[in-house]
Backbone and ligand atoms as CSV (ligand in chain L), in Angstrom:
chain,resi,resn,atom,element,x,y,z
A,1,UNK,N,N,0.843,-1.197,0.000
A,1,UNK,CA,C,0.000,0.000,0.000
A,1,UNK,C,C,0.880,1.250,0.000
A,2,UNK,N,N,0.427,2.438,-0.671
A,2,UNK,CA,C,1.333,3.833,-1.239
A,2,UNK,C,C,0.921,3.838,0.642
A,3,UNK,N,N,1.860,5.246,0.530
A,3,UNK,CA,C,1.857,6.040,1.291
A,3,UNK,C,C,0.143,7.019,1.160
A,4,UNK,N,N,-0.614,7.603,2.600
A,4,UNK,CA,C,-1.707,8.065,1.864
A,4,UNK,C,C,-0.820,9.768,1.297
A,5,UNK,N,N,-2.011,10.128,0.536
A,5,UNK,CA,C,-1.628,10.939,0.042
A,5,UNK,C,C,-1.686,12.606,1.083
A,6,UNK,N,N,-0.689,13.609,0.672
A,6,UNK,CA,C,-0.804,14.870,1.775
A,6,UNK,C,C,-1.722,15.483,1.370
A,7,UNK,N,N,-2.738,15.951,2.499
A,7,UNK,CA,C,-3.689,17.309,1.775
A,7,UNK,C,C,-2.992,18.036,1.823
A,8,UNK,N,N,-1.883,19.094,2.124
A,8,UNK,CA,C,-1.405,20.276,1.486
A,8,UNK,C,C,0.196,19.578,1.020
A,9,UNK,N,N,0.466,20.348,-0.383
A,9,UNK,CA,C,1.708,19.885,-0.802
A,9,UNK,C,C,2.176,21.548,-1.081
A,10,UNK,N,N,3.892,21.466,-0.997
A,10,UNK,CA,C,4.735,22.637,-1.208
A,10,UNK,C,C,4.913,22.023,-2.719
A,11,UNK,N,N,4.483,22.184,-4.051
A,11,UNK,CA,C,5.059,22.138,-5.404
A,11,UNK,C,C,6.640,22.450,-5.589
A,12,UNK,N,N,7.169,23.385,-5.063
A,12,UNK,CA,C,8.572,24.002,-5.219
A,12,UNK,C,C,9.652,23.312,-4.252
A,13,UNK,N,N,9.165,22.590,-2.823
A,13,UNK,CA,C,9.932,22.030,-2.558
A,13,UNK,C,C,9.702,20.211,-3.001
A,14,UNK,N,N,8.892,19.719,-3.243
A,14,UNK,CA,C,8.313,18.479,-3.911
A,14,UNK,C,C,9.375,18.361,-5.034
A,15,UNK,N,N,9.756,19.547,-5.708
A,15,UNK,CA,C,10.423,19.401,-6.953
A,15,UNK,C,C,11.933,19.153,-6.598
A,16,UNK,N,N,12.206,20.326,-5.558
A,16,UNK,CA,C,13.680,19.928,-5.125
A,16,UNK,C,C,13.823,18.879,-4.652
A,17,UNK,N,N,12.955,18.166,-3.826
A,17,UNK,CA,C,12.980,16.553,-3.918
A,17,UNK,C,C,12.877,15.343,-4.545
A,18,UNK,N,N,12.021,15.828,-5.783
A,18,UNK,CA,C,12.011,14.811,-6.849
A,18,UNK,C,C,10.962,14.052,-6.380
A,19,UNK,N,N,9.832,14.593,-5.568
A,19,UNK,CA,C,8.947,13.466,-5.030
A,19,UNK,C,C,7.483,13.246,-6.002
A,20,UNK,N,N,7.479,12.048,-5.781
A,20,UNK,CA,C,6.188,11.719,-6.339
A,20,UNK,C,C,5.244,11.296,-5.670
A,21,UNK,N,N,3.799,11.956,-6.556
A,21,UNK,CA,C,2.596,11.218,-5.721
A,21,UNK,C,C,1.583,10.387,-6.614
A,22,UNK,N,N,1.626,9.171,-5.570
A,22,UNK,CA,C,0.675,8.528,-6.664
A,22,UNK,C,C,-0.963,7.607,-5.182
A,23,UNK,N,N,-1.728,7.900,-5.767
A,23,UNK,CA,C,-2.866,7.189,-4.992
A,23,UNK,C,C,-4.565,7.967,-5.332
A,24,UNK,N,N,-5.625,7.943,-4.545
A,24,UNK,CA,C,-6.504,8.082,-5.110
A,24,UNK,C,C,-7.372,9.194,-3.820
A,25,UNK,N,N,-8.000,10.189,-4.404
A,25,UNK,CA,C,-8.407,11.211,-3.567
A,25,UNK,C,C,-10.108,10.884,-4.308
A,26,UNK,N,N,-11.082,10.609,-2.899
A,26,UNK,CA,C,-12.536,10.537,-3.245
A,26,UNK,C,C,-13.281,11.731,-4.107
A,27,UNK,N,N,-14.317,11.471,-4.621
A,27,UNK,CA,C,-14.646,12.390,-5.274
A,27,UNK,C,C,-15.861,13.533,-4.438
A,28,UNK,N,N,-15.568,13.074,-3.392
A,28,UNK,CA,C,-16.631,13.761,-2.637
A,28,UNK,C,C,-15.774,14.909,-1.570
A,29,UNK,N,N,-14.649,14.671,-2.236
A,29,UNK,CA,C,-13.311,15.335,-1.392
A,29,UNK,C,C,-13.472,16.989,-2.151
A,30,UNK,N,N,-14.044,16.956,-3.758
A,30,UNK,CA,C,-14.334,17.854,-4.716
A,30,UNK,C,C,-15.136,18.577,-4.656
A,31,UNK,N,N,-15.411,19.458,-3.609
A,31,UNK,CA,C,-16.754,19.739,-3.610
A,31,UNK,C,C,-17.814,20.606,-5.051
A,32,UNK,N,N,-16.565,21.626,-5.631
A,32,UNK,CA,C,-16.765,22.174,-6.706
A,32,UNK,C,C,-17.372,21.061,-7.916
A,33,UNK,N,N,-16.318,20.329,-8.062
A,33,UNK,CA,C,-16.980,18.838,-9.286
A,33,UNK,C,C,-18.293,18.233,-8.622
A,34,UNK,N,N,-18.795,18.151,-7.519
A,34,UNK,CA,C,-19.803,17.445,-6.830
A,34,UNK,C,C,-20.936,18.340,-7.642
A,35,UNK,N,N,-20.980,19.681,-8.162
A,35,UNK,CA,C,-22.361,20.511,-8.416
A,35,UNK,C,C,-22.922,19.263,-9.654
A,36,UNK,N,N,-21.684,19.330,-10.499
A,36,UNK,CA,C,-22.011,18.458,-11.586
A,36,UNK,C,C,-21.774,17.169,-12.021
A,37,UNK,N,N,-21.908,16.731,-11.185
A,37,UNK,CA,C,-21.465,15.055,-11.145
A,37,UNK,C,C,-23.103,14.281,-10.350
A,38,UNK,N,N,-23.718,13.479,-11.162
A,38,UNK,CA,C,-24.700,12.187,-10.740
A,38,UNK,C,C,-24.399,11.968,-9.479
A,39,UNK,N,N,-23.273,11.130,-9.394
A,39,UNK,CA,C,-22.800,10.689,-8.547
A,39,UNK,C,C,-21.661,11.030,-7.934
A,40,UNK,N,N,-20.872,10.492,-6.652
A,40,UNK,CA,C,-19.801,11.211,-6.413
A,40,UNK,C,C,-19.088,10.247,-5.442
A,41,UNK,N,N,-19.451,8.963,-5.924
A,41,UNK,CA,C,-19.295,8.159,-5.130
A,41,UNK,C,C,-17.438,7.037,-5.739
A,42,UNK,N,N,-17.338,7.553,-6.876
A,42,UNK,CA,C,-15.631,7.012,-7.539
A,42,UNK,C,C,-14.222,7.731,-6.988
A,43,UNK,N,N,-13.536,7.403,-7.368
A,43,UNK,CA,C,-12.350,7.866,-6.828
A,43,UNK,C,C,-11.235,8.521,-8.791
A,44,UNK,N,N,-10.673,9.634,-8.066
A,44,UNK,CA,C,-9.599,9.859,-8.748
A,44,UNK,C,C,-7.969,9.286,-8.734
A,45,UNK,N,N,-7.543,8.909,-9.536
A,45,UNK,CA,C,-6.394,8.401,-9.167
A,45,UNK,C,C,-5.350,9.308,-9.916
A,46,UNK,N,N,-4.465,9.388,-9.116
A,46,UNK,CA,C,-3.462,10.282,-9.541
A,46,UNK,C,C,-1.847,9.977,-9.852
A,47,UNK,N,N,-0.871,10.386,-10.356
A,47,UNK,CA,C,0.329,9.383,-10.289
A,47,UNK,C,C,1.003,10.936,-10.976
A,48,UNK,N,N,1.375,11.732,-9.632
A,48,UNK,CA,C,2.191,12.944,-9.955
A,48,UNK,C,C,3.338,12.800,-9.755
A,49,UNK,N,N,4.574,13.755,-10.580
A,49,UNK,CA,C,6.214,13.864,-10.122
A,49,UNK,C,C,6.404,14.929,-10.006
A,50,UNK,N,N,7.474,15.468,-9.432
A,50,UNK,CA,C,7.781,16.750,-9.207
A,50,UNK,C,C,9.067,16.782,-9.507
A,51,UNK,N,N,9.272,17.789,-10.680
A,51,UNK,CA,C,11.080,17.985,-11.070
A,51,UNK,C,C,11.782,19.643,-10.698
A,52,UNK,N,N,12.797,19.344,-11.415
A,52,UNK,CA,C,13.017,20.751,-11.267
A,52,UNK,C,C,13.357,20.590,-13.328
A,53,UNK,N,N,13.309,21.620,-13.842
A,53,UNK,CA,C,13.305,21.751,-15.367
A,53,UNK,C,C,13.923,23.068,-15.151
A,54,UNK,N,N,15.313,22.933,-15.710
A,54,UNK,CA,C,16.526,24.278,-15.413
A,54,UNK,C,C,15.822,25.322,-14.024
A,55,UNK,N,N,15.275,26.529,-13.617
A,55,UNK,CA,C,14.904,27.144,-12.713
A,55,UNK,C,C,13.495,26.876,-12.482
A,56,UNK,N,N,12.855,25.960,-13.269
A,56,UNK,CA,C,11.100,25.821,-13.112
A,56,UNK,C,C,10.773,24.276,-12.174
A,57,UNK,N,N,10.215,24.630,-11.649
A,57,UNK,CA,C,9.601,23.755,-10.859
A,57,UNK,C,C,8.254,23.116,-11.500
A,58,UNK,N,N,8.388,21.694,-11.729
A,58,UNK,CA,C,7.434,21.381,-12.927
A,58,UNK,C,C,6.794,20.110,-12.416
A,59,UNK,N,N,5.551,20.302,-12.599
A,59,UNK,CA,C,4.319,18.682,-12.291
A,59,UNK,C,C,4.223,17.922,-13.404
A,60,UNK,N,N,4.657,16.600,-13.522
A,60,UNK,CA,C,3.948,15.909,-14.870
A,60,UNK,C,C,3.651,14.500,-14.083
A,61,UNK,N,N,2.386,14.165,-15.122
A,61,UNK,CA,C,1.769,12.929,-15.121
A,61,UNK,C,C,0.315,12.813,-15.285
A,62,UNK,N,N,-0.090,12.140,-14.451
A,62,UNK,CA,C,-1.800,11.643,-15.036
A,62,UNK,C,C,-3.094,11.717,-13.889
A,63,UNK,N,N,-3.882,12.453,-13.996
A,63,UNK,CA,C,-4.836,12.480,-13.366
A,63,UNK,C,C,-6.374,11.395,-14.208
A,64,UNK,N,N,-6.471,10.659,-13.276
A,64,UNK,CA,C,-7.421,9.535,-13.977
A,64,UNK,C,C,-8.644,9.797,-13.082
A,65,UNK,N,N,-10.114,9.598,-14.249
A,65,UNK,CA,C,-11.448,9.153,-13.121
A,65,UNK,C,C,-12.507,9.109,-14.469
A,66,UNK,N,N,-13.376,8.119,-13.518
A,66,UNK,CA,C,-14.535,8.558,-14.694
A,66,UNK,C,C,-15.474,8.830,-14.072
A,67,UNK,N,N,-15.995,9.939,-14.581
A,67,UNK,CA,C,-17.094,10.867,-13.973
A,67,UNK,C,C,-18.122,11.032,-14.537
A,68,UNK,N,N,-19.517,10.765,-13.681
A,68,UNK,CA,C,-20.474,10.174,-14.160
A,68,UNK,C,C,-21.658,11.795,-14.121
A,69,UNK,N,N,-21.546,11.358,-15.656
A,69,UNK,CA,C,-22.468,13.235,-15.539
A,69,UNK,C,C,-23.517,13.065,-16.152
A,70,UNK,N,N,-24.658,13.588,-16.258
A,70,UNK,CA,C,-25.665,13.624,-17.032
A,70,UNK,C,C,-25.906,14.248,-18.749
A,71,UNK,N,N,-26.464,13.500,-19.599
A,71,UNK,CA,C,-26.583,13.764,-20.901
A,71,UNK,C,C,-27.619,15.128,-20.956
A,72,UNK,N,N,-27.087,16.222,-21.460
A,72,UNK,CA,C,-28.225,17.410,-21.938
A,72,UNK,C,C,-28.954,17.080,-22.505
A,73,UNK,N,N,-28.789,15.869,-23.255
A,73,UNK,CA,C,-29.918,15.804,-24.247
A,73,UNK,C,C,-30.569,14.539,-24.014
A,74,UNK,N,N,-30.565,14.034,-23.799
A,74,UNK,CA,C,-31.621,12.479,-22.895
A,74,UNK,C,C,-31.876,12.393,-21.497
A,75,UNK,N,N,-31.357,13.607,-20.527
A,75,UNK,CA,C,-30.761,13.687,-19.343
A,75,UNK,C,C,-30.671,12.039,-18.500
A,76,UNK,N,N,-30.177,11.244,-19.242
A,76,UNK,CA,C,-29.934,10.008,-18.629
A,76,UNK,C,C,-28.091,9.792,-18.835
A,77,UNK,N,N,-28.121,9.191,-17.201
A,77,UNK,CA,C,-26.491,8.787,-17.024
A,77,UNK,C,C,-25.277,9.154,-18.082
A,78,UNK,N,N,-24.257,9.516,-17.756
A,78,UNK,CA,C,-23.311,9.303,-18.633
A,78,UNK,C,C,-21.843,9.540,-18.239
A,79,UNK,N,N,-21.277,8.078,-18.504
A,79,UNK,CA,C,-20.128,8.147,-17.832
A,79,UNK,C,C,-18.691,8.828,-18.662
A,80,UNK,N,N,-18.101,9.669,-18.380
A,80,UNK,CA,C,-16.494,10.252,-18.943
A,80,UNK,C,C,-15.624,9.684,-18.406
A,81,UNK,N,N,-14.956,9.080,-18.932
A,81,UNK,CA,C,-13.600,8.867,-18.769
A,81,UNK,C,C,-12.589,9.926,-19.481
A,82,UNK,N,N,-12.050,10.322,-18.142
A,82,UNK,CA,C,-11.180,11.504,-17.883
A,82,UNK,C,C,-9.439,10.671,-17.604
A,83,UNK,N,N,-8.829,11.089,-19.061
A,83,UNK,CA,C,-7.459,10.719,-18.494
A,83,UNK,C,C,-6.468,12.275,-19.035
A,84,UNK,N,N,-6.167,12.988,-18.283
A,84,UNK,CA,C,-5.153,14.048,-18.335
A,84,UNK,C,C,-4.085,13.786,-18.012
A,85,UNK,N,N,-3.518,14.458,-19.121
A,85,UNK,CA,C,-1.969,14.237,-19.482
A,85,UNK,C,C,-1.654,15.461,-18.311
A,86,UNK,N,N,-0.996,15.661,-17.376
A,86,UNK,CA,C,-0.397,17.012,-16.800
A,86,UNK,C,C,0.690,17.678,-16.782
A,87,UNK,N,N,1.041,18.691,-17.249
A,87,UNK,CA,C,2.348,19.316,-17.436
A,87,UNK,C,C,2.111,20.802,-16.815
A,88,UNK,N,N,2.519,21.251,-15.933
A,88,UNK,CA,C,2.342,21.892,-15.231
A,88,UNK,C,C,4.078,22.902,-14.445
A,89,UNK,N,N,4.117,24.001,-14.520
A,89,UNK,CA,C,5.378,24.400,-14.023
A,89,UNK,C,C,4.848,25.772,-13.157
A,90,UNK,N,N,5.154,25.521,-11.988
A,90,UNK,CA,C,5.270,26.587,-10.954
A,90,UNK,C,C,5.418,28.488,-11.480
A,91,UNK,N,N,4.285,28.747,-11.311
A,91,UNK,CA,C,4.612,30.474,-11.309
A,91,UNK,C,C,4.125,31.334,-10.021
A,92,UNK,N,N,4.553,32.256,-9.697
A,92,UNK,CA,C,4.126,33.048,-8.733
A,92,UNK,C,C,3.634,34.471,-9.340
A,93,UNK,N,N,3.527,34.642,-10.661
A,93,UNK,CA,C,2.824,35.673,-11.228
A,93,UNK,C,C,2.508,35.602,-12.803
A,94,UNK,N,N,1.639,36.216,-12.866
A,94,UNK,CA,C,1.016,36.071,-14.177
A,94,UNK,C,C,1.673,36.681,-15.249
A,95,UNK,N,N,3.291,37.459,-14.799
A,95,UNK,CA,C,4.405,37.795,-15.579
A,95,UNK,C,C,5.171,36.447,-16.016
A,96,UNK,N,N,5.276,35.893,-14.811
A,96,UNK,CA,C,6.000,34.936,-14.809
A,96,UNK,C,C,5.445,33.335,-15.580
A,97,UNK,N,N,3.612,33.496,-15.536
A,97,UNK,CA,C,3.045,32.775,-16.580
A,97,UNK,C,C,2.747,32.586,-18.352
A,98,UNK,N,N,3.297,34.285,-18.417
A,98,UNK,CA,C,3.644,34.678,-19.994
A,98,UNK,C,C,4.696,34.267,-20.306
A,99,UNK,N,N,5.335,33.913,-19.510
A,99,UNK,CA,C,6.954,33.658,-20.078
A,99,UNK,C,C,7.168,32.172,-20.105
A,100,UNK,N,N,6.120,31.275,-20.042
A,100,UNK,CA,C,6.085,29.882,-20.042
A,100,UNK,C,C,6.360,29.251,-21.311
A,101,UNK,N,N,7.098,28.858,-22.102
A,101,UNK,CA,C,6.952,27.765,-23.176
A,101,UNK,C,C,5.483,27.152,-22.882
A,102,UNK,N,N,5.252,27.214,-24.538
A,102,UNK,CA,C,3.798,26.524,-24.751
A,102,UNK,C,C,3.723,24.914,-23.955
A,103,UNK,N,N,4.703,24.038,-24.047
A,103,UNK,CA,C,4.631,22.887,-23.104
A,103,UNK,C,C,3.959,23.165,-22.112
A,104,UNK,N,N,4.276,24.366,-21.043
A,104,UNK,CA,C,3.155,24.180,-19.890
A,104,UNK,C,C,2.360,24.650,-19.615
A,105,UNK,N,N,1.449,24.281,-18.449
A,105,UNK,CA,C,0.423,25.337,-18.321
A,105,UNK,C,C,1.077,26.088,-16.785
A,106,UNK,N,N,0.298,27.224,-16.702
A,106,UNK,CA,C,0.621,27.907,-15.399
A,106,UNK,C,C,0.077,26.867,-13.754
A,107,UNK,N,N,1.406,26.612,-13.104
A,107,UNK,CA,C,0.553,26.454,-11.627
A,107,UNK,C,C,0.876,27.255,-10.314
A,108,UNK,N,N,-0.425,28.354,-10.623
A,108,UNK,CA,C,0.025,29.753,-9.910
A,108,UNK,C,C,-0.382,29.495,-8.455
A,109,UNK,N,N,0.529,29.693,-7.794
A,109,UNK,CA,C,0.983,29.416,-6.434
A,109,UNK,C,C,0.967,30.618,-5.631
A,110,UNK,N,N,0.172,31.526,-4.341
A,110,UNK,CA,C,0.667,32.313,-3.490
A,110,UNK,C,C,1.069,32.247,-2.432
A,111,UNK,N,N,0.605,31.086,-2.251
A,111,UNK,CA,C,1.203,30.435,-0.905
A,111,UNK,C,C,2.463,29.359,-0.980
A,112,UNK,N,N,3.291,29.146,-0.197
A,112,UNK,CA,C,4.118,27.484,-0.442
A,112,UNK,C,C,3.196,26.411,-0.573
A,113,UNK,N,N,2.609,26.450,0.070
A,113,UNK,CA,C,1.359,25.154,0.161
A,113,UNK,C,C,0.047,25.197,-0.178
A,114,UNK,N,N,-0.232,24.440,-1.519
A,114,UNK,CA,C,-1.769,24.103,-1.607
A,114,UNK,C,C,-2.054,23.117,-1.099
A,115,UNK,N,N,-3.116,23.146,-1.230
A,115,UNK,CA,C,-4.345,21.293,-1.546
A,115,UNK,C,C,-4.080,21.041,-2.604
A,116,UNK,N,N,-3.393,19.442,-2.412
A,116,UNK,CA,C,-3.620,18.791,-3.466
A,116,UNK,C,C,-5.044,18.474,-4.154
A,117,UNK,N,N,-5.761,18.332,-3.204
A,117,UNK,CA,C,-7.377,18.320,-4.046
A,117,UNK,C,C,-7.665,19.250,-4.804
A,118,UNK,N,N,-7.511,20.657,-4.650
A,118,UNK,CA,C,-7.388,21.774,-5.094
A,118,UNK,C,C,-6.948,21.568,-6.791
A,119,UNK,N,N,-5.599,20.921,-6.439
A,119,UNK,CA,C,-4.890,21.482,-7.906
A,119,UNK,C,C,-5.800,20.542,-8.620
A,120,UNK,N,N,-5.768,19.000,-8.432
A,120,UNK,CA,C,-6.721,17.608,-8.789
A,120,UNK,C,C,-7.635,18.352,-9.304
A,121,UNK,N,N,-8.592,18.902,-8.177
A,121,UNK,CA,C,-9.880,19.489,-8.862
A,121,UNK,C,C,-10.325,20.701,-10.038
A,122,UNK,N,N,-9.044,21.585,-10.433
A,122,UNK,CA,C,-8.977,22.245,-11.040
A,122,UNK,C,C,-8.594,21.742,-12.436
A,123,UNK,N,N,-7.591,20.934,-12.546
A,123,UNK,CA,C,-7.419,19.881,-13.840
A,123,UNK,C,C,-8.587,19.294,-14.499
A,124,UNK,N,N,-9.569,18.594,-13.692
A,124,UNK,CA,C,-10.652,17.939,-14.081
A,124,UNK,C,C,-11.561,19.353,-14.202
A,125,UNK,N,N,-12.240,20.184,-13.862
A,125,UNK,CA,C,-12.528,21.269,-14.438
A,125,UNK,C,C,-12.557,21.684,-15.268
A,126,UNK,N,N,-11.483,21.572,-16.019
A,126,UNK,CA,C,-10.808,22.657,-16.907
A,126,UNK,C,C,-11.481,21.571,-18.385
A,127,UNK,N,N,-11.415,19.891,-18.083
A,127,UNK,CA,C,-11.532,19.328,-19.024
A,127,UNK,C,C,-13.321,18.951,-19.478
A,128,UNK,N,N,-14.177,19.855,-18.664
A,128,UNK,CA,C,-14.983,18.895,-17.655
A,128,UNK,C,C,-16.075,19.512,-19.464
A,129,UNK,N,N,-16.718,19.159,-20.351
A,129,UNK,CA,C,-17.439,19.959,-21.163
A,129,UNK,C,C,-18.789,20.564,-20.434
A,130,UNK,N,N,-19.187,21.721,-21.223
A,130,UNK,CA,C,-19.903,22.483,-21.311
A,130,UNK,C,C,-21.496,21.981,-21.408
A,131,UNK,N,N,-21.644,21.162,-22.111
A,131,UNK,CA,C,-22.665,20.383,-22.366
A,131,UNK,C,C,-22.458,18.637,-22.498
A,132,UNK,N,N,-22.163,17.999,-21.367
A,132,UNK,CA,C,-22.194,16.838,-21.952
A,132,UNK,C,C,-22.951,16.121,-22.491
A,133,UNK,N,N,-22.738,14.749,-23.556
A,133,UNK,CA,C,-23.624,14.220,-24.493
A,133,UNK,C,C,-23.726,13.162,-24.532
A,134,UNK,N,N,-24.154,12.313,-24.853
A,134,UNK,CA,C,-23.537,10.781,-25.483
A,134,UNK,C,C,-22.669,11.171,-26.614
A,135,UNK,N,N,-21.831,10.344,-26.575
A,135,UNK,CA,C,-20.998,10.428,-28.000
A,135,UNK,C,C,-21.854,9.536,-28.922
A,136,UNK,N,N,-22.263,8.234,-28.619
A,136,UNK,CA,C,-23.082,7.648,-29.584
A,136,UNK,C,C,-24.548,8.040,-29.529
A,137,UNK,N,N,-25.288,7.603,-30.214
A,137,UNK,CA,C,-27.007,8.178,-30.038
A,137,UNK,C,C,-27.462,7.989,-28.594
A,138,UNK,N,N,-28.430,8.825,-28.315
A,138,UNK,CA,C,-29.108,8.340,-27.010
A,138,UNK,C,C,-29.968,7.514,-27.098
A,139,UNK,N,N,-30.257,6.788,-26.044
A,139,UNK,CA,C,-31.302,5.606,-25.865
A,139,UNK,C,C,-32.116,6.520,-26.167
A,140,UNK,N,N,-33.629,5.639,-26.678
A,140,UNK,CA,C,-34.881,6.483,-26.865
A,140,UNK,C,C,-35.247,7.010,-25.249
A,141,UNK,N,N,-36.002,8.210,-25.689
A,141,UNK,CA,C,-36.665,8.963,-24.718
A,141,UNK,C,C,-37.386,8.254,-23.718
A,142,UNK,N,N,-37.170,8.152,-22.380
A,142,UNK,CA,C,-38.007,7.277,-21.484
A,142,UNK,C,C,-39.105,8.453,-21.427
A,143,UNK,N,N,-38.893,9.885,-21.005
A,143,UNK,CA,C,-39.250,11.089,-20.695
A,143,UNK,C,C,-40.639,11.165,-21.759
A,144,UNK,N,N,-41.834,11.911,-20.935
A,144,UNK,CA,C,-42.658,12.345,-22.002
A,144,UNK,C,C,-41.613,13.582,-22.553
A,145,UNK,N,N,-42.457,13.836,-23.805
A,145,UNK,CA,C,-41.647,15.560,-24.653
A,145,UNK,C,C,-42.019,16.305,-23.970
A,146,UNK,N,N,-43.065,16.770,-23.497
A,146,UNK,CA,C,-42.789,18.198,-22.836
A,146,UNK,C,C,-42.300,18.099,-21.386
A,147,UNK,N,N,-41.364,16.872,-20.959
A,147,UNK,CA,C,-40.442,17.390,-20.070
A,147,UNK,C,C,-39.230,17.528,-20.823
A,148,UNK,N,N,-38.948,16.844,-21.972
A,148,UNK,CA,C,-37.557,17.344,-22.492
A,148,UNK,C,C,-37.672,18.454,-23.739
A,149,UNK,N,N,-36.700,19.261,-23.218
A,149,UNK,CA,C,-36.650,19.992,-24.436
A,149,UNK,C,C,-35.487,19.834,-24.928
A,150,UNK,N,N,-35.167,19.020,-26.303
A,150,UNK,CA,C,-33.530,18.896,-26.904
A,150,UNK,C,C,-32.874,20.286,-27.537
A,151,UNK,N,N,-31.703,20.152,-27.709
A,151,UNK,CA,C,-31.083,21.510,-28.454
A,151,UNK,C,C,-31.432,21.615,-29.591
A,152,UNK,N,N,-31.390,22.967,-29.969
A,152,UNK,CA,C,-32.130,23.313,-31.679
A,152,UNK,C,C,-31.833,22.551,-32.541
A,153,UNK,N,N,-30.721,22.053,-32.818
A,153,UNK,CA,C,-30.222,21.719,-33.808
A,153,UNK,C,C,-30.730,20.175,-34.019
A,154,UNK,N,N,-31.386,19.437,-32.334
A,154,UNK,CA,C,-31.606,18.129,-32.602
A,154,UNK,C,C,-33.198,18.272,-32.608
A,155,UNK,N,N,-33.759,19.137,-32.531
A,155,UNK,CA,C,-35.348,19.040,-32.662
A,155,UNK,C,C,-35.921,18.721,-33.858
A,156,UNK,N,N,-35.399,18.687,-35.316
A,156,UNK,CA,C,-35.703,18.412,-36.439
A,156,UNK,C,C,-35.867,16.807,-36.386
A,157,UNK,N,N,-34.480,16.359,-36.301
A,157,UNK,CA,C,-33.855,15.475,-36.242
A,157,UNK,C,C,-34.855,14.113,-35.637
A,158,UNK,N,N,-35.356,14.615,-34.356
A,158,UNK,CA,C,-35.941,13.996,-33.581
A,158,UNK,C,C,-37.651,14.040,-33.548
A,159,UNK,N,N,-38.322,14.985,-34.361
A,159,UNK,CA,C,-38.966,14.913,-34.988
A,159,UNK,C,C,-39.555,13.620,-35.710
A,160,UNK,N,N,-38.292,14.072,-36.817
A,160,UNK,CA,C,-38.517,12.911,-37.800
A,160,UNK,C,C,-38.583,11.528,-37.874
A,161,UNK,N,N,-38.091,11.368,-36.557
A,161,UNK,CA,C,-37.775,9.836,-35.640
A,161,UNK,C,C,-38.683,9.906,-34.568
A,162,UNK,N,N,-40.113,10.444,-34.580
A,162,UNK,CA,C,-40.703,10.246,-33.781
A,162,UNK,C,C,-41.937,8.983,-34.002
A,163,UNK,N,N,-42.331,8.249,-33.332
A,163,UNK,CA,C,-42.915,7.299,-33.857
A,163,UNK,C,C,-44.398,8.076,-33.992
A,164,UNK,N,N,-45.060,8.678,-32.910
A,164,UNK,CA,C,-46.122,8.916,-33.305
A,164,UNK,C,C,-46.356,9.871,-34.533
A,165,UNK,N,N,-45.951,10.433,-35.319
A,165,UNK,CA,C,-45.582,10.706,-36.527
A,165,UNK,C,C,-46.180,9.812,-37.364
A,166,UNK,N,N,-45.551,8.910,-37.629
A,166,UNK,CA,C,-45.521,7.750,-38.366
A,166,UNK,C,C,-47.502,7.409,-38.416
A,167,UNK,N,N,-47.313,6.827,-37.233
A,167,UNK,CA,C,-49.302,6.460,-36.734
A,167,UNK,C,C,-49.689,7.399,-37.052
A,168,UNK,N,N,-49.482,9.058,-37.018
A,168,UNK,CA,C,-50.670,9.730,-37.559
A,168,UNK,C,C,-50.554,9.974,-38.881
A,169,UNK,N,N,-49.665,9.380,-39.570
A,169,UNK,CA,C,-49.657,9.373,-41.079
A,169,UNK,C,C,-50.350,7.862,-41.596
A,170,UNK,N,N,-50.494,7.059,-41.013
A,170,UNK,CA,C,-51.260,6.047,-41.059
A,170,UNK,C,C,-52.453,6.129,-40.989
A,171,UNK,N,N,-52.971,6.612,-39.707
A,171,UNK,CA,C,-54.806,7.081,-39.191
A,171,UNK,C,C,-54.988,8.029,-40.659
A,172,UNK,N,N,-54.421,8.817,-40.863
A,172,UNK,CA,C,-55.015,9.678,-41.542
A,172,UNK,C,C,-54.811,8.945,-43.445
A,173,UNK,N,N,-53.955,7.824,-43.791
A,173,UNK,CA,C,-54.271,7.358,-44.630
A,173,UNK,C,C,-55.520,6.476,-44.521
A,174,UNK,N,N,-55.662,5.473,-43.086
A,174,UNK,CA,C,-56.892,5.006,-43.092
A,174,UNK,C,C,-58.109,5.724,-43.362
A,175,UNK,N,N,-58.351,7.042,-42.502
A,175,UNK,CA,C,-59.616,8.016,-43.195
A,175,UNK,C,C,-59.684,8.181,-44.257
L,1,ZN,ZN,ZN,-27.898,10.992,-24.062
């Protein structure tokens, strides 16, 4: 068994040590990801290093989870699998974040010590979409229609795939 993991880490001295973290922080630890998450009952797993890269103090590795969010458009279940690549290098100002090579992103620091949940939870954030969907079709509608309303662009669509459609083009050939 790892070591458990620290809730507050120093990034800048982590690096002068070369330390790594690897283990799994609950998702209920998130409170921000909890608004939009089904459930909140999985775990994140994490597997961070800390270097030094000439004067930069730099995070790389993988933040893993799959996070179970709801479809906008069927509002039924839907699970993401979230794997982030992390590259990350220490700044203490947003001067000092312009001057980053495109490789990293900023990890702006005012204190020595964050939450690691913190930084965790801000990664998954950042990836988290705007509208999630199914990537493949949605199951048919359990929902009557006028509790769902789909996005413009799929109301045609879904229309045309409506069955009762069909039956009233039938009844009205029978008349
Ligand atoms: Zn869906």
């Amino acid at each position: 068994m790892l070591d458990r993991l620290p809730h507050l880490i120093d990034p800048i001295s982590f690096a002068d040590k070369q330390r790594t973290l690897q283990g799994q922080i609950p998702l209920t630890k998130l409170s921000r990801l909890a608004d939009v998450l089904l459930h909140n009952n999985g775990q994140v797993e994490i597997d961070l290093s800390f270097s030094k890269e000439g004067r930069l103090s730099v995070v790389r590795g993988t933040i893993r989870a799959n996070l179970d969010l709801e479809c906008r458009t069927c509002l039924e279940a839907l699970v993401l699998p979230v794997d982030i690549q992390v590259n990350l290098a220490v700044v203490k100002s947003m001067e000092q974040a312009e001057r980053l090579s495109g490789e990293y992103e900023p990890l702006m620091i005012e204190d020595e010590k964050i939450p690691l949940h913190e930084l965790v939870e801000d990664e998954l954030l950042l990836v988290l979409p705007d509208f999630p969907r199914h990537a493949e079709e949605c199951k048919p509608y359990k929902h009557s229609t006028e509790e769902i309303k789909p996005a413009a662009n799929n109301v045609q669509q879904s229309q045309s795939n409506n069955p009762f459609s069909v039956l009233a083009k039938l009844k009205n050939i029978g008349d």
